[in-house]
Z-matrix of the N, CA and C atoms (Angstrom, degrees):
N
C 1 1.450
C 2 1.526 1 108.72
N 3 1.080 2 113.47 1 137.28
C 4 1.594 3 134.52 2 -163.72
C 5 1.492 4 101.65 3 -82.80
N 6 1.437 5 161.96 4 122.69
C 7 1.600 6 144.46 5 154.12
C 8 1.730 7 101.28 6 -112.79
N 9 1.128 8 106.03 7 162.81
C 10 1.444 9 130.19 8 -172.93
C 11 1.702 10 113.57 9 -121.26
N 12 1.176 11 139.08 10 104.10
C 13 1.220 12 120.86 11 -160.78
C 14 1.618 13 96.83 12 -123.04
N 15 1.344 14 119.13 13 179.54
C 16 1.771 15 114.00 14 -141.14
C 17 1.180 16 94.77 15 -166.05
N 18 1.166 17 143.10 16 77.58
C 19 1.582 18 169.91 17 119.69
C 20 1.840 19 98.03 18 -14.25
N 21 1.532 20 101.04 19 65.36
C 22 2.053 21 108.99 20 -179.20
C 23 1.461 22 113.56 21 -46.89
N 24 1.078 23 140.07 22 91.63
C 25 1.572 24 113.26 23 150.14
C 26 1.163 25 140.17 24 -113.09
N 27 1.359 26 138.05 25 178.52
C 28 1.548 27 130.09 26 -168.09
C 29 1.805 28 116.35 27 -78.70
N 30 1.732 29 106.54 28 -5.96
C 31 1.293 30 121.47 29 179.59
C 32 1.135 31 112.02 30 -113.95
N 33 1.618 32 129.33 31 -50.15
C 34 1.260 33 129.90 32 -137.90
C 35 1.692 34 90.83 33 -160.17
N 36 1.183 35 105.63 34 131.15
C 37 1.945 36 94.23 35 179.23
C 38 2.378 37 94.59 36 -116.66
N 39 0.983 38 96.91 37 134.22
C 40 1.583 39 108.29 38 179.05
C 41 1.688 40 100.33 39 -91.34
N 42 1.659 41 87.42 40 148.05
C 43 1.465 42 90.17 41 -168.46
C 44 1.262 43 105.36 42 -139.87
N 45 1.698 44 131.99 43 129.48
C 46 1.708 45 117.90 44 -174.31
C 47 1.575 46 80.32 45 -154.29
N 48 1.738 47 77.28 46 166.63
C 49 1.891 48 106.78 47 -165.68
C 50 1.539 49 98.35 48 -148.35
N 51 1.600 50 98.66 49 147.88
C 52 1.530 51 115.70 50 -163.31
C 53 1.738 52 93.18 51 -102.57
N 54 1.294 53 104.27 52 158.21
C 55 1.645 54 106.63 53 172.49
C 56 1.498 55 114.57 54 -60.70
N 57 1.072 56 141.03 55 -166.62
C 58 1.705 57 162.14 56 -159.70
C 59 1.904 58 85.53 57 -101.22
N 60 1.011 59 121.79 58 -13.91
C 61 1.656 60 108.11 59 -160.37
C 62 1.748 61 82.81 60 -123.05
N 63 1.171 62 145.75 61 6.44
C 64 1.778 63 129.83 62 -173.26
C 65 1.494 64 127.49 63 40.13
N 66 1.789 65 100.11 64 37.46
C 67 1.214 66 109.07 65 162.03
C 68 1.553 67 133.08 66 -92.80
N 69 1.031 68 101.60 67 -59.93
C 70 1.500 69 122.29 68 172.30
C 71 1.171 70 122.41 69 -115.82
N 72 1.491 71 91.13 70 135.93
C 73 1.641 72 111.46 71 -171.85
C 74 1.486 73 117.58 72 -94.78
N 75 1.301 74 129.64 73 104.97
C 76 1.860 75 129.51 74 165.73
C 77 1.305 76 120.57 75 -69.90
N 78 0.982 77 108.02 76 156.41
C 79 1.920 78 107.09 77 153.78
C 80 1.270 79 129.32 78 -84.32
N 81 1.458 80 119.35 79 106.47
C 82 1.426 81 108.88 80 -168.48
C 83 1.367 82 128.40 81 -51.36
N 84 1.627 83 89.51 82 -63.87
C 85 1.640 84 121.42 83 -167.12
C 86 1.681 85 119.02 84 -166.20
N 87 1.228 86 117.42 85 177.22
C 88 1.621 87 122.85 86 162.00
C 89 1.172 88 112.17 87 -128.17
N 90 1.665 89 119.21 88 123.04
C 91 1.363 90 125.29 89 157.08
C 92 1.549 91 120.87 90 -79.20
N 93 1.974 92 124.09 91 130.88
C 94 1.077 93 75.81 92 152.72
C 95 1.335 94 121.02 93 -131.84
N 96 1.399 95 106.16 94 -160.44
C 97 1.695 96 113.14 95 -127.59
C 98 1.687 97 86.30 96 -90.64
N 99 1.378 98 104.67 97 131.40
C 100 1.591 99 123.75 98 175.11
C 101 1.548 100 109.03 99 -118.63
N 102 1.057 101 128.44 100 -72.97
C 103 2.014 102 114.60 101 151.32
C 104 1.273 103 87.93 102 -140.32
N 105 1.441 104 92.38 103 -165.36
C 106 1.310 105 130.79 104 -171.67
C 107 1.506 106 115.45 105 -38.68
N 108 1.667 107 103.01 106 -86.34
C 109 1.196 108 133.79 107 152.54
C 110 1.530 109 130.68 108 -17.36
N 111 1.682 110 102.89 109 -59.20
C 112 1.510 111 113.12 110 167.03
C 113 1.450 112 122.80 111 -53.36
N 114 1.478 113 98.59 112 -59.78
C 115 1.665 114 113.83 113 163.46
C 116 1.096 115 118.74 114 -27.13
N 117 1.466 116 109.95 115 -67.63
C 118 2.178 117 116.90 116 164.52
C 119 0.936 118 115.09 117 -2.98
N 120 1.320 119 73.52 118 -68.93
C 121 2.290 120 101.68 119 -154.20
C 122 1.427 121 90.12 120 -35.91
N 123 1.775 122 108.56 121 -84.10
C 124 1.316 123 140.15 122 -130.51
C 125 1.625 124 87.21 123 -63.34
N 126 1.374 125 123.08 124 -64.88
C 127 1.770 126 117.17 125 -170.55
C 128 1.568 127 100.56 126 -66.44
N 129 1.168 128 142.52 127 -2.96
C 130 1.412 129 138.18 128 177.68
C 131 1.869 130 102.33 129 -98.21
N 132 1.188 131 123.56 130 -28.82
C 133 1.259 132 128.77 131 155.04
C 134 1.663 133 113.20 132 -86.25
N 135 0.967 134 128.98 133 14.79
C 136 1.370 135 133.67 134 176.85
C 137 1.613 136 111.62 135 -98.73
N 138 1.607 137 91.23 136 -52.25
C 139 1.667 138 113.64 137 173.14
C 140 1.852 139 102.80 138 -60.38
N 141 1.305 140 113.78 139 -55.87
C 142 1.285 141 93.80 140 172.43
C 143 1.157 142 161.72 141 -56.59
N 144 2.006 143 98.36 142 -30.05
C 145 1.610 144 125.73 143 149.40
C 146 1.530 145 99.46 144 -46.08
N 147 1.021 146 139.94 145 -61.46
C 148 1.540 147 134.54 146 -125.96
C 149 2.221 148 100.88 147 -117.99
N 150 1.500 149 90.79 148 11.55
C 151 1.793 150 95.46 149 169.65
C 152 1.659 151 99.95 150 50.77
N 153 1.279 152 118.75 151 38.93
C 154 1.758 153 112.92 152 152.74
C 155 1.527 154 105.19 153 -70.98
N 156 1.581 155 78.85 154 153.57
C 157 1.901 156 91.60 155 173.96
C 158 1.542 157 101.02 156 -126.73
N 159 1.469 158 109.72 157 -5.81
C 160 1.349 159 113.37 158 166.74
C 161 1.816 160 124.46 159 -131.79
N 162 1.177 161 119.87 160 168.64
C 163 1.281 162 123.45 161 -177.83
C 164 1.631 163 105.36 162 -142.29
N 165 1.214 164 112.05 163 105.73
C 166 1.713 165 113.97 164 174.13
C 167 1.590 166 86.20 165 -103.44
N 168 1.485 167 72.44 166 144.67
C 169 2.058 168 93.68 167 165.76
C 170 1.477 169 107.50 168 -134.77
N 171 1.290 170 111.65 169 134.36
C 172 1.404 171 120.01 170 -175.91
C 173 1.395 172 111.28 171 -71.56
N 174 1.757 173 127.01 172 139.39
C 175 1.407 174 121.67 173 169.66
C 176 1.539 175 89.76 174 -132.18
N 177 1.239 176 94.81 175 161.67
C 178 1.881 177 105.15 176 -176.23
C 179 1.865 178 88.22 177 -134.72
N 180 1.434 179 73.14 178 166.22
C 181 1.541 180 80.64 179 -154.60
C 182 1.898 181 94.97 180 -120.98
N 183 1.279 182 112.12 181 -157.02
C 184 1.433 183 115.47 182 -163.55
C 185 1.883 184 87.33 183 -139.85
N 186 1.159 185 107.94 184 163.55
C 187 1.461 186 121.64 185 -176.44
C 188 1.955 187 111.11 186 -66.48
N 189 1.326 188 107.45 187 -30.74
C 190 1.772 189 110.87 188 155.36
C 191 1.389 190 112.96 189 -73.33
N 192 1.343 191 109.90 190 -10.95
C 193 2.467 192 88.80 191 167.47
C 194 1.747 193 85.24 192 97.65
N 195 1.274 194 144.76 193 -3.91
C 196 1.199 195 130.53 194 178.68
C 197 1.649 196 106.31 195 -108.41
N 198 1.564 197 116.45 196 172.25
C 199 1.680 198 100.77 197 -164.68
C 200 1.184 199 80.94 198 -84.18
N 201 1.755 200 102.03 199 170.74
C 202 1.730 201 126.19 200 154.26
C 203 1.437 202 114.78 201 -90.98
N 204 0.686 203 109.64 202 179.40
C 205 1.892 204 125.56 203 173.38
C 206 1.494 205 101.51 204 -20.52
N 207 1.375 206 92.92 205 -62.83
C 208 1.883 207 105.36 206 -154.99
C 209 1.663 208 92.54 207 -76.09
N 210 1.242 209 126.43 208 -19.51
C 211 1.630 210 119.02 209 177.65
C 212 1.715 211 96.19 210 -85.84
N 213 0.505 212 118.03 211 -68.39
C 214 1.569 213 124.46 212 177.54
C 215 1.458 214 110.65 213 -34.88
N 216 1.083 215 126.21 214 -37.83
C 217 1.470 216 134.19 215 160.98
C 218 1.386 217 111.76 216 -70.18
N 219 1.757 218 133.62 217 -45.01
C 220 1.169 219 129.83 218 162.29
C 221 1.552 220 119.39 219 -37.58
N 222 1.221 221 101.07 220 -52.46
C 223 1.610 222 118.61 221 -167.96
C 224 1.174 223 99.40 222 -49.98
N 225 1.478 224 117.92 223 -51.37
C 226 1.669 225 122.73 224 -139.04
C 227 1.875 226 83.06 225 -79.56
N 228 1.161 227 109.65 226 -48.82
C 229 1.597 228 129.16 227 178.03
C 230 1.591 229 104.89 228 -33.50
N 231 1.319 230 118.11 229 -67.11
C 232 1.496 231 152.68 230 178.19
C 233 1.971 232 94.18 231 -46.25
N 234 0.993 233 120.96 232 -61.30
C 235 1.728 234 124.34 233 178.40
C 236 1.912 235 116.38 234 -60.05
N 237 1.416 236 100.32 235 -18.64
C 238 1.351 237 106.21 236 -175.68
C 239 1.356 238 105.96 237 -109.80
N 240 1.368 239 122.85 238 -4.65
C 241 1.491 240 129.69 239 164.25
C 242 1.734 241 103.69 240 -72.13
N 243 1.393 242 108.57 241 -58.62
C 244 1.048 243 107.00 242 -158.20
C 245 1.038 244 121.04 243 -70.23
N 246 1.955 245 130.79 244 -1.20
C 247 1.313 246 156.86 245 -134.01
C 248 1.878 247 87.69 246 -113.21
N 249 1.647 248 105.63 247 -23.91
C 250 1.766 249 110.73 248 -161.08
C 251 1.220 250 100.96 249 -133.85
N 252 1.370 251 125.13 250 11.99
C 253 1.524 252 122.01 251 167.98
C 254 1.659 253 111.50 252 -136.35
N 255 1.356 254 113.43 253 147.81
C 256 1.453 255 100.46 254 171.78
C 257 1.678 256 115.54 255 -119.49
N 258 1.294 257 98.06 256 21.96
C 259 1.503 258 118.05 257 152.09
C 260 1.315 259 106.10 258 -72.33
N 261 1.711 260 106.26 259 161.33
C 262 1.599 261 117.74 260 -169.73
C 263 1.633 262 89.15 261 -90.71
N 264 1.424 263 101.26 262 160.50
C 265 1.726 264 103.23 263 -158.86
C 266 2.112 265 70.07 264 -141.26
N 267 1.455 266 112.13 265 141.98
C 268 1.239 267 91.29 266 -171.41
C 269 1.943 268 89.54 267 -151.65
N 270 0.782 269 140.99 268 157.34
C 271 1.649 270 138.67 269 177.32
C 272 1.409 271 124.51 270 -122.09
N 273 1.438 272 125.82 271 135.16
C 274 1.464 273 138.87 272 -111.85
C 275 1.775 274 86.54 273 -154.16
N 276 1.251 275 112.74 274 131.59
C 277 1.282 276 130.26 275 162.46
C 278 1.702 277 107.36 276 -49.92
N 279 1.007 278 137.55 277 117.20
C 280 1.104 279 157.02 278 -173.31
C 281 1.805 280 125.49 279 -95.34
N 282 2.011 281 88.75 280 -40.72
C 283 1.593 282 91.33 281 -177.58
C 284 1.446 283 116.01 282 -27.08
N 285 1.572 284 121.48 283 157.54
C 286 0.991 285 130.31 284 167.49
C 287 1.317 286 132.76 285 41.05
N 288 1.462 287 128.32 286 14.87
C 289 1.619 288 131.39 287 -165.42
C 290 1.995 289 78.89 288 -77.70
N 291 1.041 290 123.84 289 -64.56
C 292 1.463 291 116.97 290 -148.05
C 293 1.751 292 104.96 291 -51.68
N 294 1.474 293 117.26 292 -42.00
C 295 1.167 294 103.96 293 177.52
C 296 1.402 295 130.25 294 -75.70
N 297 1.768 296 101.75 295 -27.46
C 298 1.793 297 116.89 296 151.28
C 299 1.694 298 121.16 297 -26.86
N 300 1.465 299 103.12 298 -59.01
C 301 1.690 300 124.72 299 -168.54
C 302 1.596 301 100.84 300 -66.54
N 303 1.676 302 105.87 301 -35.71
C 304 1.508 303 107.57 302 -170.58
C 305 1.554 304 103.84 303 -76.05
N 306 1.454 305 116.67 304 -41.80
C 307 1.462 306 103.19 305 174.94
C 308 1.629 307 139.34 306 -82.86
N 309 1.337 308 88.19 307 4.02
C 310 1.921 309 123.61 308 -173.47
C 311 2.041 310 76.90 309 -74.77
N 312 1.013 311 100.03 310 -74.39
C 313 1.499 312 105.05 311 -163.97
C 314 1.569 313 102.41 312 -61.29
N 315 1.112 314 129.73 313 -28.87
C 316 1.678 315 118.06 314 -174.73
C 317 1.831 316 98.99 315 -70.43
N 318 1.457 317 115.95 316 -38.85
C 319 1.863 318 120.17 317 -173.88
C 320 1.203 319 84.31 318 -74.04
N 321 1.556 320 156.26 319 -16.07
C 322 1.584 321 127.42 320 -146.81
C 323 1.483 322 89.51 321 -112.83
N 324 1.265 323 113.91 322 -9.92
C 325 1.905 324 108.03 323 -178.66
C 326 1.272 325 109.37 324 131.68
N 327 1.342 326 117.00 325 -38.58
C 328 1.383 327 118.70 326 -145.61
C 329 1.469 328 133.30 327 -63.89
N 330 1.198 329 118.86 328 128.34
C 331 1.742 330 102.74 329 -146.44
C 332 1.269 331 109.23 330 -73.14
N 333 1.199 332 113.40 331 179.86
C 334 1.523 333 106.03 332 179.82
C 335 1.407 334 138.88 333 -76.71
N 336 1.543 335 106.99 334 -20.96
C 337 1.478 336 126.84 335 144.36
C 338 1.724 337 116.64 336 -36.13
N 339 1.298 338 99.35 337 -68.66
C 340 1.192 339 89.36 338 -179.29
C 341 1.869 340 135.55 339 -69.03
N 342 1.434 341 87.61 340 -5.30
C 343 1.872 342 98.83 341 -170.06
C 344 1.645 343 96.49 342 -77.39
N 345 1.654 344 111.57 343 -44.70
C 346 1.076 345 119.51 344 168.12
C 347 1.613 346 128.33 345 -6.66
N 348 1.340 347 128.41 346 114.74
C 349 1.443 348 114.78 347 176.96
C 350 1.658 349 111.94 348 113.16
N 351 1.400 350 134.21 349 -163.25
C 352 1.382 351 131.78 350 175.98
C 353 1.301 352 114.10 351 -62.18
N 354 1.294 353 118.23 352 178.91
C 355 1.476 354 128.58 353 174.18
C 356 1.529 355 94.16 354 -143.80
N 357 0.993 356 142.12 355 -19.47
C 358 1.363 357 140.56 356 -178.15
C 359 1.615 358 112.38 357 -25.18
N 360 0.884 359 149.18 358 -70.44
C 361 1.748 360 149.15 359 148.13
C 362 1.175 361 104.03 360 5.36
N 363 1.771 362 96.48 361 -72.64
C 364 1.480 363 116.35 362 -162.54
C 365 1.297 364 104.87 363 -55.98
N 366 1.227 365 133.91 364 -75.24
C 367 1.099 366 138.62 365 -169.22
C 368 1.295 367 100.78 366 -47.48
N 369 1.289 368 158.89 367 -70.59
C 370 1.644 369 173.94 368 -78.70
C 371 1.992 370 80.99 369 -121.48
N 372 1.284 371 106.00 370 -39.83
C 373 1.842 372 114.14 371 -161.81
C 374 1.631 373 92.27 372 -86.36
N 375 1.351 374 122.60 373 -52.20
C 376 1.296 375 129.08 374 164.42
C 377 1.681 376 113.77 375 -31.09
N 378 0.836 377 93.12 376 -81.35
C 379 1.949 378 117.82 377 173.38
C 380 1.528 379 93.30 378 -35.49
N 381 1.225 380 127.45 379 -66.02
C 382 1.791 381 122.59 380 -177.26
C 383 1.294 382 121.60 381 -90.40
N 384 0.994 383 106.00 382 11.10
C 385 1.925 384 111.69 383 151.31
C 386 1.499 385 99.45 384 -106.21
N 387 1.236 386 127.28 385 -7.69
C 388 1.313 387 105.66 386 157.81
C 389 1.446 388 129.15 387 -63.08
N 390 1.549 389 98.31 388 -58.86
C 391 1.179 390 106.29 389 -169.60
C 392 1.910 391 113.36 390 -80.50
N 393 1.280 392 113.62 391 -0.35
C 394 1.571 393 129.54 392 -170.53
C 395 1.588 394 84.46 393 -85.02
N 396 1.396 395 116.17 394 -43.95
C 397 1.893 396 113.21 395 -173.79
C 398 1.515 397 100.10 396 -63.76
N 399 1.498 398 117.85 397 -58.12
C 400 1.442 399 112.41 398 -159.23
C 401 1.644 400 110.46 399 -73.76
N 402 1.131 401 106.75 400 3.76
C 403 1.659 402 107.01 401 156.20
C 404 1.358 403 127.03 402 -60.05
N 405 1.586 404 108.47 403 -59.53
C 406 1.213 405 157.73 404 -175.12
C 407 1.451 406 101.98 405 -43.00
N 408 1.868 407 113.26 406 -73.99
C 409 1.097 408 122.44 407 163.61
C 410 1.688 409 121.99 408 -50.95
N 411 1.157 410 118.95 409 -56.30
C 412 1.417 411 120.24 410 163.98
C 413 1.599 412 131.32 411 -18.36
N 414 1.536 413 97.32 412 -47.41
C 415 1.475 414 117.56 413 -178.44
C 416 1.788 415 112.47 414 -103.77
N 417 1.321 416 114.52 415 21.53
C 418 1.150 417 117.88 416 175.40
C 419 1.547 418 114.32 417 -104.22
């Protein structure tokens, strides 16, 4: 099974896809963010190029277990996906993927030139190797 995962932000939204088998997670691409609505479209036609049967979207949460701003903005994001897809659109613990992705790339070599700039991808691939593992474990 194919998933599509969606790293939300107020600039730039990150976008990654798991192989045909729900092992490993890539970085697709970066959209960026024009509204709400537009956004939809484009990752709901993204999912369709690329044969997802799913769509995780990352929400981050606040130190009480409820979202913050930027989850609360996912969510609202997450309701207008599902308004343009009739794939399951479903939401994924988010904490920490961006600084995850940033230190994924500091152990993998990558110089500092190049770390330079967004992580949105990264993180979005982060975020769906999360949840691609806790499958994994689930069924063990």
């Amino acid at each position: 099974m194919i998933y599509l995962s969606v790293d939300h932000g107020t600039k730039n939204i990150g976008i990654a896809i798991c192989d045909e088998l729900g092992i490993a997670a890539r970085s697709l691409c970066v959209v960026p963010h024009i509204s709400k609505e537009a956004d939809a479209a484009t990752i709901a036609k993204l999912a369709e190029e690329n044969l997802a049967e799913m769509i995780l979207v990352g929400i981050s949460y606040n130190e009480d277990g409820d979202p913050n701003d930027a989850g609360r903005r996912a969510m609202n994001f997450m309701a207008a996906l599902k308004a343009v897809t009739p794939l399951d659109v479903i939401p994924w613990d988010e904490t920490l993927t961006t600084q995850d992705a940033r230190a994924y790339k500091i152990e993998m070599g990558v110089s500092k030139k190049r770390r330079q700039g967004h992580h949105d991808s990264s993180a979005a691939a982060v975020l769906l190797q999360d949840y691609l593992d806790s499958r994994i474990k689930r069924n063990l």
